[in-house]
Backbone as CSV, one residue per row, in Angstrom:
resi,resn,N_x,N_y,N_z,CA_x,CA_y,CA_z,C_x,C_y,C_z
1,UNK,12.071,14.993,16.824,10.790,15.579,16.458,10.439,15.224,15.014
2,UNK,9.360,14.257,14.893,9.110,13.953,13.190,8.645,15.607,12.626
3,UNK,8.428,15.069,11.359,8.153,16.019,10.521,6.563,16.279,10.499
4,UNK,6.090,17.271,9.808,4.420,17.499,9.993,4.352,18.297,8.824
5,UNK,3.449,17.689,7.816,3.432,18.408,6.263,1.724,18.412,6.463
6,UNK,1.157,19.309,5.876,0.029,19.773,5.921,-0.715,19.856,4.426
7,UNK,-0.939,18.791,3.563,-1.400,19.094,1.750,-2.368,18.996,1.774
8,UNK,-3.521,19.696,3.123,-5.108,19.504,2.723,-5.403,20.673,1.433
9,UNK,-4.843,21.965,1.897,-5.333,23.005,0.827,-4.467,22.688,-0.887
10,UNK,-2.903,22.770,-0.304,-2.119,22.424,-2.003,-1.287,21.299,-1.467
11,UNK,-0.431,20.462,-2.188,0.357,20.051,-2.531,1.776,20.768,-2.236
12,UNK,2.660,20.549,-1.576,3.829,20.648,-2.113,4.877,19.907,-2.237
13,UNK,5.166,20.099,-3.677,5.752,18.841,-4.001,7.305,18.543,-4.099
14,UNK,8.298,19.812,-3.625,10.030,20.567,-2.600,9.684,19.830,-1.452
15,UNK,8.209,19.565,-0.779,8.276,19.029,0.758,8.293,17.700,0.456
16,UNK,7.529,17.073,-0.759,6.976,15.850,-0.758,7.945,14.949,-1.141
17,UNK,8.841,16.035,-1.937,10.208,14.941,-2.499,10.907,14.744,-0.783
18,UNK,11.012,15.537,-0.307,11.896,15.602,1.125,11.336,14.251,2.094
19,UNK,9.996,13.838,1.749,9.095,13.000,2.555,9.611,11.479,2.019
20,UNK,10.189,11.721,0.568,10.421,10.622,0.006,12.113,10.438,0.611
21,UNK,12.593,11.456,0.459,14.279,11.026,1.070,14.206,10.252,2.203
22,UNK,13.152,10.926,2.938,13.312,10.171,4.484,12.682,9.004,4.237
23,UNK,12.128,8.483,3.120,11.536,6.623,2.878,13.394,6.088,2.637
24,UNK,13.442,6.802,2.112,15.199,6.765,1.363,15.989,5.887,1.981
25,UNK,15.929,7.188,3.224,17.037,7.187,4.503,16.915,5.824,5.612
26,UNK,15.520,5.105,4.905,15.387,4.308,6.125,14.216,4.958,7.062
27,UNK,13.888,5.573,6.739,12.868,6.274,8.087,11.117,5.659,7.617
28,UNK,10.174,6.078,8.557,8.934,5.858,8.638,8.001,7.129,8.635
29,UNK,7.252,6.908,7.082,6.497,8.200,6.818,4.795,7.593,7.126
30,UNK,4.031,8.484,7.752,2.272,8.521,7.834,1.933,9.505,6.404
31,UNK,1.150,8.912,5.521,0.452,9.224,4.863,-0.774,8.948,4.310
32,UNK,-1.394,9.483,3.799,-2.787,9.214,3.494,-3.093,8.608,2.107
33,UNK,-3.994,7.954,1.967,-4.894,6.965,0.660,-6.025,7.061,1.005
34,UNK,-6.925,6.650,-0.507,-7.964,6.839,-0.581,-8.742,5.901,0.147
35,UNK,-8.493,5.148,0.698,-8.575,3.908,2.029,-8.704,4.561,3.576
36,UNK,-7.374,4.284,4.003,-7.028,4.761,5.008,-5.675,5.525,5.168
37,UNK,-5.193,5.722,6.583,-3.666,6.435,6.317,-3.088,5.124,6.369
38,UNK,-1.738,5.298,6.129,-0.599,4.536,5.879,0.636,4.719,6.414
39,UNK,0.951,3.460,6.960,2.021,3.666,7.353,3.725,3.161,6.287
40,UNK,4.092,3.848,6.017,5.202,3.366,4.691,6.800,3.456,5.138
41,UNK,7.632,2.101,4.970,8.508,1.988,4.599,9.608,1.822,3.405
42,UNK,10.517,2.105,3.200,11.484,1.642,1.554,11.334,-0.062,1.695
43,UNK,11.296,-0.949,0.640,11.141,-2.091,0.898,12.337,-2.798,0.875
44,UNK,13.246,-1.852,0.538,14.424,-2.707,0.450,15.712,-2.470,1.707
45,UNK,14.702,-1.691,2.256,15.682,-1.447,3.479,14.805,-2.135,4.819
46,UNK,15.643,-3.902,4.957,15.189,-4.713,6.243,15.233,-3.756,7.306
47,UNK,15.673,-2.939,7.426,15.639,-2.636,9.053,14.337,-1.656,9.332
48,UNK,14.421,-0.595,8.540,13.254,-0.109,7.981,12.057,-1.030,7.749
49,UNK,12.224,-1.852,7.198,10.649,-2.607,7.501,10.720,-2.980,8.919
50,UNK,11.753,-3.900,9.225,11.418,-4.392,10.713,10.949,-3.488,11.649
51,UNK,11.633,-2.097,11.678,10.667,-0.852,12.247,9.412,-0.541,12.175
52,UNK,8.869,-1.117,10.753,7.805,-0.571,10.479,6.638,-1.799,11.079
53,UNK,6.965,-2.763,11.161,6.695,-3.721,12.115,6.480,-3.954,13.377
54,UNK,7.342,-3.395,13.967,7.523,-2.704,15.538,6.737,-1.909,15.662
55,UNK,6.728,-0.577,14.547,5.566,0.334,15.557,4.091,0.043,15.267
56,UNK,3.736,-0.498,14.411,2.569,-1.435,14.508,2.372,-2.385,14.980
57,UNK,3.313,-2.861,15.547,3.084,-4.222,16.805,2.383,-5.274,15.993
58,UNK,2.855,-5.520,14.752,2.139,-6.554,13.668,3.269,-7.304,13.996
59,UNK,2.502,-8.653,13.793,3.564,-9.994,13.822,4.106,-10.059,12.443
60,UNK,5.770,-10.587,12.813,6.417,-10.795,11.422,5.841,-12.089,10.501
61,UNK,4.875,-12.876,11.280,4.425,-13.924,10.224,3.540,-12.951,9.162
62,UNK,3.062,-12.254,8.971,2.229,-11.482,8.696,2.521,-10.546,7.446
63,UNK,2.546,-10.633,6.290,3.366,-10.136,5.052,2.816,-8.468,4.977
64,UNK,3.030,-7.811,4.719,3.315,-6.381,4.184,2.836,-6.107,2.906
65,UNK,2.202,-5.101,2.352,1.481,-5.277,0.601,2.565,-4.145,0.235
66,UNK,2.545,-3.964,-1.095,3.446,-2.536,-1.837,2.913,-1.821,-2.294
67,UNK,2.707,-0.844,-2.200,2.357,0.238,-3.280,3.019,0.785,-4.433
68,UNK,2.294,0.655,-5.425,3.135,1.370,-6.516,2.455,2.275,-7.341
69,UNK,3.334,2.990,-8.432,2.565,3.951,-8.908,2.408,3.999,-10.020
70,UNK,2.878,2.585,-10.797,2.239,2.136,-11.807,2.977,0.791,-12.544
71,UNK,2.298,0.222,-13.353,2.429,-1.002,-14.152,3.815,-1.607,-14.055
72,UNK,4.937,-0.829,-14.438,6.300,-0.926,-14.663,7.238,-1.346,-13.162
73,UNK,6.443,-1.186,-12.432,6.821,-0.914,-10.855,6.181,-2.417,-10.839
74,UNK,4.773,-2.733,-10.880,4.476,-4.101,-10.747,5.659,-5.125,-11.133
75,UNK,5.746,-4.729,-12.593,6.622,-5.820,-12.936,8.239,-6.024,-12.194
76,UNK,8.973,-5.356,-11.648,9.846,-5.006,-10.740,9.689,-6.181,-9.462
77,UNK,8.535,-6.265,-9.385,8.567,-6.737,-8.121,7.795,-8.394,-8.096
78,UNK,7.081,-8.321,-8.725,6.362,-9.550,-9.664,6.340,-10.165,-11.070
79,UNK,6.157,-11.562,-10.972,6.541,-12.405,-12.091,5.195,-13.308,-12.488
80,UNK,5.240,-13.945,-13.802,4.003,-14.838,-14.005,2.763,-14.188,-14.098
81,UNK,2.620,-12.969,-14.205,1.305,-12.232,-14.156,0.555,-12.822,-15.004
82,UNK,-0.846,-13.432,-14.923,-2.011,-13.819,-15.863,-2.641,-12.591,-16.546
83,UNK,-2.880,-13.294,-17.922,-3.797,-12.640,-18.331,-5.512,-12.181,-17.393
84,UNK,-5.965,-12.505,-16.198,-6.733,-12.260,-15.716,-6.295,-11.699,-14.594
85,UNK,-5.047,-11.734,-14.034,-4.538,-10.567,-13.257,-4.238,-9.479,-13.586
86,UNK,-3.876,-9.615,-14.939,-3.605,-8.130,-15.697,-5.710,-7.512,-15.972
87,UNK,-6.165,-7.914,-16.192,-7.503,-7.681,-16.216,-8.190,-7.098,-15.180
88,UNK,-7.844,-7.873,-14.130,-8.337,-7.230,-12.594,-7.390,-5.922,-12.338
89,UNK,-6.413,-5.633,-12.303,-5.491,-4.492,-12.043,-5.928,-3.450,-13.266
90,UNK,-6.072,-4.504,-14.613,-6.840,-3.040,-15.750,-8.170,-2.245,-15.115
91,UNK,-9.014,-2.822,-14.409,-10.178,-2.756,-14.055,-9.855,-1.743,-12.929
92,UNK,-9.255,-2.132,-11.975,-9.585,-1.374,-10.288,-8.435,-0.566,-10.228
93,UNK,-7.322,-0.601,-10.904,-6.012,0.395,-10.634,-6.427,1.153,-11.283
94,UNK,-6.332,2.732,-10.877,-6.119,3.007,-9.448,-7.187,2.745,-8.396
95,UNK,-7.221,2.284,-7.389,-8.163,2.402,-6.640,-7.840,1.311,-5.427
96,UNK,-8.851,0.950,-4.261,-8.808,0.289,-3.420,-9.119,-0.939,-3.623
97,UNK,-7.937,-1.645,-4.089,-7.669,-2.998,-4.590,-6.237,-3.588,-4.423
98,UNK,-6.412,-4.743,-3.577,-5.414,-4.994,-3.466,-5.125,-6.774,-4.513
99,UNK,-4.224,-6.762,-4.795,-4.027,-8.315,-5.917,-2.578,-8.709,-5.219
100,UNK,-2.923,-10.125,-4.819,-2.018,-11.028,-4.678,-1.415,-11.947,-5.576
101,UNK,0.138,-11.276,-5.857,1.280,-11.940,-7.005,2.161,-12.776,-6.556
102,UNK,2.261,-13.622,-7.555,3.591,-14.771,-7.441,4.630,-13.535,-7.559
103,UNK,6.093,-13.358,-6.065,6.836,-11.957,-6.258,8.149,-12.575,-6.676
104,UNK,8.922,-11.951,-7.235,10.099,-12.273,-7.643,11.239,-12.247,-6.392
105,UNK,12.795,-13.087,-6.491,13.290,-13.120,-5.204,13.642,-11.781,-5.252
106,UNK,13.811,-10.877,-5.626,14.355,-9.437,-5.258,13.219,-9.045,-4.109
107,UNK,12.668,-9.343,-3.802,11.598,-8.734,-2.809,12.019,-9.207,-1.556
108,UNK,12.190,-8.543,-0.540,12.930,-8.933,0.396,11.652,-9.961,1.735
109,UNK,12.497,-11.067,2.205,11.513,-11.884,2.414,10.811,-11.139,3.841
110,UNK,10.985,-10.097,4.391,10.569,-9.837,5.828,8.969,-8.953,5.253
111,UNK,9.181,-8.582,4.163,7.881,-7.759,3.781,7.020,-8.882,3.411
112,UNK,7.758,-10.206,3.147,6.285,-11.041,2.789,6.427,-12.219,3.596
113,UNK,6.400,-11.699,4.661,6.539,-13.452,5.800,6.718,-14.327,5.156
114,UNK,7.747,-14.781,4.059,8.709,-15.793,3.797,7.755,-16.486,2.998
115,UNK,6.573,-15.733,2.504,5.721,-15.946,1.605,6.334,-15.900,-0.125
116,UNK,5.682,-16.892,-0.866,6.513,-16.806,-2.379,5.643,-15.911,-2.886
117,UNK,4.642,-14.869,-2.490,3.873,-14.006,-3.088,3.621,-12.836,-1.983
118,UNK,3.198,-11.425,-3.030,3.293,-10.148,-2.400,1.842,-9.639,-2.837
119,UNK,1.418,-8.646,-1.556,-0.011,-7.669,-2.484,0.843,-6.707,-3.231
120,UNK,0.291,-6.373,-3.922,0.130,-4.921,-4.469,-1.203,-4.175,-4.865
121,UNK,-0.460,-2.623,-5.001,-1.874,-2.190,-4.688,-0.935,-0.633,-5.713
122,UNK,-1.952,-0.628,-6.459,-1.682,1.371,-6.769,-3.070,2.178,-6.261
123,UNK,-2.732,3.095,-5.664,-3.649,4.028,-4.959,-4.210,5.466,-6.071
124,UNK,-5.534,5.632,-5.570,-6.049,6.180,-6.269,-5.391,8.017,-5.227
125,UNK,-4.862,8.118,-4.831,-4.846,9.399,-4.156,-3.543,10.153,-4.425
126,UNK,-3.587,11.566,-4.952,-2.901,11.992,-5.515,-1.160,12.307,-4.356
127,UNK,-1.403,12.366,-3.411,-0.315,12.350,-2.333,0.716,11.023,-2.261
128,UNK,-0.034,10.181,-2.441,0.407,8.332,-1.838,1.364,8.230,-3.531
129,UNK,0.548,8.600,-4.522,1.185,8.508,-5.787,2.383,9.049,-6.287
130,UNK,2.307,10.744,-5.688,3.543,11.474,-5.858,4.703,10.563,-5.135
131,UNK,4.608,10.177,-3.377,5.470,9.948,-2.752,5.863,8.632,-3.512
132,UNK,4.947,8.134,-4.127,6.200,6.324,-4.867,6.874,7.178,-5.680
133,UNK,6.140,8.047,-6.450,6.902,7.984,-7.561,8.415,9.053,-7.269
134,UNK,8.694,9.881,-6.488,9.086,10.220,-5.648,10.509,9.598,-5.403
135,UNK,9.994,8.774,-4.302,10.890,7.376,-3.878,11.260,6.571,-4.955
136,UNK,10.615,6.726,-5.838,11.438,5.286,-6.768,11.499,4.378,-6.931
137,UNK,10.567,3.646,-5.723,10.478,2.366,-5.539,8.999,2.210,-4.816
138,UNK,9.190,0.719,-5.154,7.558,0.595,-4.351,7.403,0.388,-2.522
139,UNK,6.815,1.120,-2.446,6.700,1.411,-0.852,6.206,-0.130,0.005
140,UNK,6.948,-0.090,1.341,6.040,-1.015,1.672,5.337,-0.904,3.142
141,UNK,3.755,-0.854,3.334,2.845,-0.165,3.500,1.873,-0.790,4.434
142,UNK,1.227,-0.172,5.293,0.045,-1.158,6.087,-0.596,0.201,6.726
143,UNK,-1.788,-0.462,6.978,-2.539,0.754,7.837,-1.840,1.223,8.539
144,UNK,-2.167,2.716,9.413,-1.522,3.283,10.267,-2.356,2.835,11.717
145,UNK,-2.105,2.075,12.332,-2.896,1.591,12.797,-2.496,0.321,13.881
146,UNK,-2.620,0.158,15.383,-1.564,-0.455,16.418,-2.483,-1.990,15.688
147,UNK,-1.788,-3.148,15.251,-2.783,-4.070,15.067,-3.991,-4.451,15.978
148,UNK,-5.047,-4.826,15.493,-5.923,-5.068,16.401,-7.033,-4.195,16.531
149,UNK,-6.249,-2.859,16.250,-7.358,-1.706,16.454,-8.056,-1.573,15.396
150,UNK,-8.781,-0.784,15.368,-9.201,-0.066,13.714,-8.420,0.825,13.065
151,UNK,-8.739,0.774,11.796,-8.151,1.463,10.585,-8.795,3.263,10.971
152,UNK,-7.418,3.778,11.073,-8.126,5.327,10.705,-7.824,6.125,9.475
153,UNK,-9.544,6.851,9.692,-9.388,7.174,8.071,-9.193,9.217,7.883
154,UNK,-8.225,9.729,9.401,-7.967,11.004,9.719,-6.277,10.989,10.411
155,UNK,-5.831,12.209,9.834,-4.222,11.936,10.966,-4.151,12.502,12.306
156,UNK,-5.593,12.954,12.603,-5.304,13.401,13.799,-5.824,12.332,14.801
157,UNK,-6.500,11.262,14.605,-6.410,9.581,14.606,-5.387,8.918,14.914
158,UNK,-4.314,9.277,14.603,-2.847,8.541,14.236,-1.883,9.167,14.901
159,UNK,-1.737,10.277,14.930,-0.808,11.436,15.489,-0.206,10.948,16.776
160,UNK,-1.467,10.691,17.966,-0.779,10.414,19.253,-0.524,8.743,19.654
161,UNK,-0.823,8.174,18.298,-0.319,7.068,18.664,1.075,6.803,18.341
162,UNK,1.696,7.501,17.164,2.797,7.063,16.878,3.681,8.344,17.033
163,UNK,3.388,9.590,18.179,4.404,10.284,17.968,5.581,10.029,18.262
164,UNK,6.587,10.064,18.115,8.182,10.035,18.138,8.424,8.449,17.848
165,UNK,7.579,7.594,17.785,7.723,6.570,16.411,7.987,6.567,15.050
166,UNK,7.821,7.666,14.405,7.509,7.818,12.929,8.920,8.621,12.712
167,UNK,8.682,9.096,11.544,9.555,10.219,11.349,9.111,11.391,10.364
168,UNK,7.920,11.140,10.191,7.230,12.113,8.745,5.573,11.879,8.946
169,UNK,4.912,12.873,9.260,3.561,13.117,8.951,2.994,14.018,7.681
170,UNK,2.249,13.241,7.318,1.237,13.833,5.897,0.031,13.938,6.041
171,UNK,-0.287,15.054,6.050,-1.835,15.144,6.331,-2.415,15.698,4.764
172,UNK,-3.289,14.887,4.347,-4.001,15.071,3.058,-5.379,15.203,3.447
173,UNK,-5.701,15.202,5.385,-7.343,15.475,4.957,-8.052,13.925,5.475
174,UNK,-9.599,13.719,5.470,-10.337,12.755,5.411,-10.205,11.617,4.415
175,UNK,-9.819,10.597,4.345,-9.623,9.309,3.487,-11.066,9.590,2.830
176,UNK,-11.082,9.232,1.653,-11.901,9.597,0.432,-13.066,8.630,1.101
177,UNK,-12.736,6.920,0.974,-13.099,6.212,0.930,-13.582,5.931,2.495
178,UNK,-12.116,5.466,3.439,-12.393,5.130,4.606,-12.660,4.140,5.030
179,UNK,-12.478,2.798,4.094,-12.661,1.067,4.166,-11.311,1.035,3.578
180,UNK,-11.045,-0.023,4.384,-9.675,-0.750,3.137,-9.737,-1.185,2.035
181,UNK,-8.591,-1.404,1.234,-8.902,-1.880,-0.162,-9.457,-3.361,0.019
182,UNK,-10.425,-4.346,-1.018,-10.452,-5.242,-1.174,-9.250,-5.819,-1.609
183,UNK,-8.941,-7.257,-1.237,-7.459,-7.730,-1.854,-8.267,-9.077,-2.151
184,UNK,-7.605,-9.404,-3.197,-7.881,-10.873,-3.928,-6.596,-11.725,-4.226
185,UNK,-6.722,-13.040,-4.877,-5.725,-13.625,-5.228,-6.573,-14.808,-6.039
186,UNK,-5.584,-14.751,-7.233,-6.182,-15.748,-8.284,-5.017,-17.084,-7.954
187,UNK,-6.425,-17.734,-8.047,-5.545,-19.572,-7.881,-5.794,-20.132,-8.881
188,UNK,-5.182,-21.359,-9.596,-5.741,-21.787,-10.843,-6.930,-21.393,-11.724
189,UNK,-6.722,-20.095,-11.722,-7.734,-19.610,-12.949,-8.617,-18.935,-12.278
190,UNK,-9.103,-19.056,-10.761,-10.267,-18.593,-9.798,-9.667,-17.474,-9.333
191,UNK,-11.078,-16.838,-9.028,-10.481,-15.061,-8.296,-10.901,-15.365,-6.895
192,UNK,-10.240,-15.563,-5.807,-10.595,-15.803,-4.186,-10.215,-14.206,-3.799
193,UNK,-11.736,-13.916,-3.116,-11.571,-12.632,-2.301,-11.027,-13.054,-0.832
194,UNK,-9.742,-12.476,-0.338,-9.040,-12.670,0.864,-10.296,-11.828,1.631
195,UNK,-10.424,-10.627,1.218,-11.168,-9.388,2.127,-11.661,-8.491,1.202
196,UNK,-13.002,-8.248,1.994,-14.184,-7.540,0.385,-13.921,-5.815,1.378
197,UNK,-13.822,-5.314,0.724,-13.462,-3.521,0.723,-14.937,-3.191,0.449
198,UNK,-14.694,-1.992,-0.358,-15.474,-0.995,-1.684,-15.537,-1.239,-2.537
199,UNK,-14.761,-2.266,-3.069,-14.788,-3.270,-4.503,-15.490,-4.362,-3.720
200,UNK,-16.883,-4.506,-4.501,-17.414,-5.603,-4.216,-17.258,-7.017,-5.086
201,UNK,-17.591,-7.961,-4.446,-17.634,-9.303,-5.505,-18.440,-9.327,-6.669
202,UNK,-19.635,-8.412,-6.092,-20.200,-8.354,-7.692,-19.519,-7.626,-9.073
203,UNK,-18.521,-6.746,-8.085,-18.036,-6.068,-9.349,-17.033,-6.772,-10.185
204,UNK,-16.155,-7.588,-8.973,-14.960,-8.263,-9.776,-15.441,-9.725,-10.560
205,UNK,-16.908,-10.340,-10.030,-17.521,-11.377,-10.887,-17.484,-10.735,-12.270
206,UNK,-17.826,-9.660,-12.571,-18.717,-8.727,-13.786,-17.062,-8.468,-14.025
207,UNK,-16.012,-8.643,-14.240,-14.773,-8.268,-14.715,-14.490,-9.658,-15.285
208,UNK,-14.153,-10.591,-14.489,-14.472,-12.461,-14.319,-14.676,-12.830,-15.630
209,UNK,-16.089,-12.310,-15.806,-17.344,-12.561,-16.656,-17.029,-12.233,-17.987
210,UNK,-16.824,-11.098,-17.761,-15.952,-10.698,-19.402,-14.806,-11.635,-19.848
211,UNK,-13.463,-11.202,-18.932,-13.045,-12.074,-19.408,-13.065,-13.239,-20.100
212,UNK,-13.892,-14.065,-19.104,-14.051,-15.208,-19.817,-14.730,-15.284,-20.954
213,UNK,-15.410,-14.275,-21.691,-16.685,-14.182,-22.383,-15.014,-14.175,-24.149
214,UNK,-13.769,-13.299,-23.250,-12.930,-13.036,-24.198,-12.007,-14.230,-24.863
């Protein structure tokens, strides 16, 4: 029987550490972002991701993004950061943005389909934030969501798809947002939008723009 935590009215944060043991332990927690819900594994535990793979029926060619809960955690996991990647992450972290990094080998290759680069993403939602920081490490994360389908942005959405799949439910309520994050990736100096979110192109041109102006 998974677990079922309820932080629409408060927070608690005796349950939330407990939500993080079970990322710990290897297990699979549903939680919510200002996006959509989430489905989260420890990243350094392969089997645990490969689970987390399975119950989303996502193909392993298919890389995995991280969440973290701040700057110091980036660097952990990524190397070579540009001065205009650090710019774009100054700009949209926290929020629904995702940035594609050159990752360091400590990142285990099943979260990034054998890819030499990882997303990351820090979330603007006060639940998703406690649980990294929590855990200790950067989570690794994908919609809650059977591939193919749509993104839901409620857990009672999610509930009967993955019961006795999971091992931890978090209910924080309606996703703020309810689109996925935009994710980008800078190539020689250029910002390529993979997928436009709530962060639009006009906004990250007008970030671009400065920069370069600097």
């Amino acid at each position: 029987m998974p677990k079922y935590l309820d932080f629409r009215k408060e927070i608690e944060d005796e349950k939330l550490k407990d939500s993080a043991e079970t990322l710990k332990d290897g297990g699979i927690v549903v939680f919510p972002t200002e996006t959509v819900y989430g489905l989260g594994a420890c990243m350094w535990k392969e089997t645990a991701v490969k689970k987390l793979y399975e119950v989303k029926q996502r193909l392993f060619n298919k890389p995995i993004s991280l969440l973290v809960s701040n700057i110091d955690m980036i660097k952990e996991v990524a190397k070579d950061i540009t001065e205009l990647e650090y710019a774009l992450m100054k700009a949209f972290f926290p929020g629904p943005f995702t940035i594609i990094l050159k990752k360091k080998d400590i990142v285990p290759n099943i979260v990034t389909a054998n890819l030499d680069t990882v997303g990351i993403r820090l979330p603007a939602n006060e639940i998703a934030l406690k649980l990294i920081r929590y855990a200790g490490f950067p989570i690794a994360t994908t919609s809650s969501n059977i591939s193919g389908r749509p993104s839901v942005t409620s857990l009672g959405d999610v509930m009967s798809e993955f019961e006795g799949k999971v091992d931890c439910f978090i209910n924080g309520g309606p996703s703020e947002i309810g689109v996925a994050s935009t994710i980008v990736q800078v190539i020689d100096g250029k910002v390529h939008i993979l997928r436009e979110g709530s962060i639009s192109k006009e906004q990250i041109d007008k970030i671009c723009l400065k920069y370069n102006k600097n």
